[in-house]
LOTORSE-130233 format. One record per residue (C-alpha): residue number from 1; residue in three letters; x, y, z. Coordinates in Angstrom, 2 decimals. Example, Ala and Ser with C-alpha at 12.3 -4.5 7.8 and 13.67 -1.06 7.14 Angstrom:
SITE   i  aa       u       v       w
SITE   1 ALA   12.30   -4.50    7.80
SITE   2 SER   13.67   -1.06    7.14
//
This chain:
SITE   i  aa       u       v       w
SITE   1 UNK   36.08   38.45  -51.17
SITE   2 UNK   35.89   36.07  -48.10
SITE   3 UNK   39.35   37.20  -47.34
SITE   4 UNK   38.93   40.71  -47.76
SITE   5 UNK   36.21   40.28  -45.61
SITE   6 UNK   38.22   38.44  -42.40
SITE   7 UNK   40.93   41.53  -43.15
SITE   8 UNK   38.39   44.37  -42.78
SITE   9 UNK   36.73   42.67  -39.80
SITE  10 UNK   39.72   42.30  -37.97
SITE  11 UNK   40.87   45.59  -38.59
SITE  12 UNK   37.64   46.95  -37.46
SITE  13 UNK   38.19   44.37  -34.42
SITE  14 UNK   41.34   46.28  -33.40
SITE  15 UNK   40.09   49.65  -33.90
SITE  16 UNK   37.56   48.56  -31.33
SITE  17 UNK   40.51   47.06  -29.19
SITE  18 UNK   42.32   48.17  -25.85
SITE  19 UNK   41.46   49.46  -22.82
SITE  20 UNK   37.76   51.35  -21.63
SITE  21 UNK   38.79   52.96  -18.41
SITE  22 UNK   39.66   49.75  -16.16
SITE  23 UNK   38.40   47.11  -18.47
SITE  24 UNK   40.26   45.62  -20.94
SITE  25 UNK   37.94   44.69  -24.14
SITE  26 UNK   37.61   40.86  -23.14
SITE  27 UNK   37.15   41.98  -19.51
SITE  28 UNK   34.54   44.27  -21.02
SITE  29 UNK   32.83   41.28  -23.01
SITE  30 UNK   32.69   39.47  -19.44
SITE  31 UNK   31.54   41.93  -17.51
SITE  32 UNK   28.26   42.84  -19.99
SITE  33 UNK   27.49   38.83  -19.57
SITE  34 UNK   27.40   39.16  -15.85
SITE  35 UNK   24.67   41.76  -16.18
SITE  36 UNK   22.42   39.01  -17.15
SITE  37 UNK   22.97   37.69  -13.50
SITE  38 UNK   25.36   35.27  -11.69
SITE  39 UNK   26.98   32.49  -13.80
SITE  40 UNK   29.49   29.87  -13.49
SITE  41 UNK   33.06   30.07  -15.33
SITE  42 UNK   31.89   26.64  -17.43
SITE  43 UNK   28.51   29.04  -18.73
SITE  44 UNK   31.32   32.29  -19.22
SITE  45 UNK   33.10   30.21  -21.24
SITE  46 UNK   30.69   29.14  -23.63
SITE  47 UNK   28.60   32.05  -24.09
SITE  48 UNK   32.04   33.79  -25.04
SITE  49 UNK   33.54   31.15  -26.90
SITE  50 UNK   36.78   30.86  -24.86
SITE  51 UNK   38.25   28.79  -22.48
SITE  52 UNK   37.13   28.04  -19.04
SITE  53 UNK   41.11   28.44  -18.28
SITE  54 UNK   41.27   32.26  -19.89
SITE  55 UNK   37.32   33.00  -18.33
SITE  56 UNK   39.31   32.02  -14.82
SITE  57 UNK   42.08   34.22  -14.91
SITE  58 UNK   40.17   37.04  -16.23
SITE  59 UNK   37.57   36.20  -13.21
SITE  60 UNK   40.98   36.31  -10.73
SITE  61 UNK   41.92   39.78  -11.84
SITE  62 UNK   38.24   41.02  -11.84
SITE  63 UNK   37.81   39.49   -7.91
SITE  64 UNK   41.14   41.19   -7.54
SITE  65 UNK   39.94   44.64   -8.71
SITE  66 UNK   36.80   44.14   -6.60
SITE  67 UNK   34.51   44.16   -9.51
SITE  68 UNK   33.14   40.42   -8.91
SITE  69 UNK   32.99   37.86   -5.89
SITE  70 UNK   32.93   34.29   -6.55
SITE  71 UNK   29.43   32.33   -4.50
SITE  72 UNK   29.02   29.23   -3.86
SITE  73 UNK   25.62   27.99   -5.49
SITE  74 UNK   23.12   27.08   -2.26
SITE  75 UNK   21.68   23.81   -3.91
SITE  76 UNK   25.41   22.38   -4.59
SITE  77 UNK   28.45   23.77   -2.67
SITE  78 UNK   30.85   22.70   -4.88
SITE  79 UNK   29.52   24.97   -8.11
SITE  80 UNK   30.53   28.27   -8.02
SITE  81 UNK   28.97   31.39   -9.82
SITE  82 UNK   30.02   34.90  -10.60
SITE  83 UNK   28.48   38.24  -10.04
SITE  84 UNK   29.27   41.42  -10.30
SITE  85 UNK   29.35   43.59   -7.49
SITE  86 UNK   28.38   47.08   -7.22
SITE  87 UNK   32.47   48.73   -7.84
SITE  88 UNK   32.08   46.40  -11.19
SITE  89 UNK   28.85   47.28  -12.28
SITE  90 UNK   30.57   51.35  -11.74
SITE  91 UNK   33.10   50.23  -14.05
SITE  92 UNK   31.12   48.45  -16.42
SITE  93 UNK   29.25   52.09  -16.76
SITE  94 UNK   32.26   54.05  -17.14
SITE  95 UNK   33.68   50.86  -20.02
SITE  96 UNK   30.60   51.25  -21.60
SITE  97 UNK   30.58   55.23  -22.27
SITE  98 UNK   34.38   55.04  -23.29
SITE  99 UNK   33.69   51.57  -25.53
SITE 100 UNK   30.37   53.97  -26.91
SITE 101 UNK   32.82   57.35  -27.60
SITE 102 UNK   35.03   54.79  -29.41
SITE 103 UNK   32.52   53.32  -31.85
SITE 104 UNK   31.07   56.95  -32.22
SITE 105 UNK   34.17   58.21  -33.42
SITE 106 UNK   34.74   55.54  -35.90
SITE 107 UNK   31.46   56.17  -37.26
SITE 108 UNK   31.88   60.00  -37.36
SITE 109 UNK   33.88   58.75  -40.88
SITE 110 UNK   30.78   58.11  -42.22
SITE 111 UNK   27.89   59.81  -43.99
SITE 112 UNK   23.98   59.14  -42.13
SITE 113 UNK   23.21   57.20  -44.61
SITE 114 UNK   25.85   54.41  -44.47
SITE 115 UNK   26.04   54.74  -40.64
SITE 116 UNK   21.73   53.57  -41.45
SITE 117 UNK   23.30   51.00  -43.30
SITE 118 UNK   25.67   49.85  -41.16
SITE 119 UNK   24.12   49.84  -38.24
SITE 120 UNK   20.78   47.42  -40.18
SITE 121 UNK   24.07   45.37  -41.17
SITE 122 UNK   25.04   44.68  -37.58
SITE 123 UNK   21.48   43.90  -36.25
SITE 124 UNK   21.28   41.45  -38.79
SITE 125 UNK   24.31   39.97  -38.35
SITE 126 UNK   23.57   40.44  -34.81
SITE 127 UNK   20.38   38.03  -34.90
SITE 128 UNK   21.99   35.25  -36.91
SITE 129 UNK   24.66   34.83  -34.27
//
């Protein structure tokens, strides 16, 4: 069952995959954790459970875009946050509305009822991790 279970999730994981406008989905995942303010790459990289090496070159292509800046921290020069600027927080919207048509359209397959269910399944699983 276990199995079956990893199988199904990472199916459903791909189906949720790819690109939402200009954000890739790990870009996307980045970008929704800058909303809670400016953060440094170490923080990124733990509250996403990746590397500080893969939150960095994410971070490089994002600056590159325009959709963050890099600060220096004014207590401690040498720490460096991330926040999103106003471009990113644009395509954060637009990522969002795609990444929300996506999920919509997967759960168009199913009745109201097990959509209900579903969706209590998430929350749950949602406040245990």
């Amino acid at each position: 069952m276990e199995q079956d279970l990893a199988l199904l999730l990472i199916r459903f994981q791909d189906a949720l995959g790819g690109q939402y406008g200009r954000l890739s989905r790990p870009k996307l995942r980045l970008m929704v954790k800058l909303t809670e303010g400016p953060v440094s790459v170490s923080e990124l990289a733990e509250r996403l459970h990746i590397s500080s090496p893969a939150v960095s070159q994410m971070i490089d292509k994002l600056v590159d875009d325009g959709f963050v800046v890099r600060m220096s921290r004014e207590r401690d020069q040498r720490m460096v946050s991330v926040m999103i600027t106003p471009p990113g927080e644009e395509a954060l919207k637009g990522a969002l509305a795609a990444f929300r048509d996506r999920v919509e359209s997967l759960m168009a397959a199913l009745s109201p009822e097990e959509q209900a269910v579903f969706t209590d399944l998430l929350r749950t699983i949602g406040q245990v991790i």
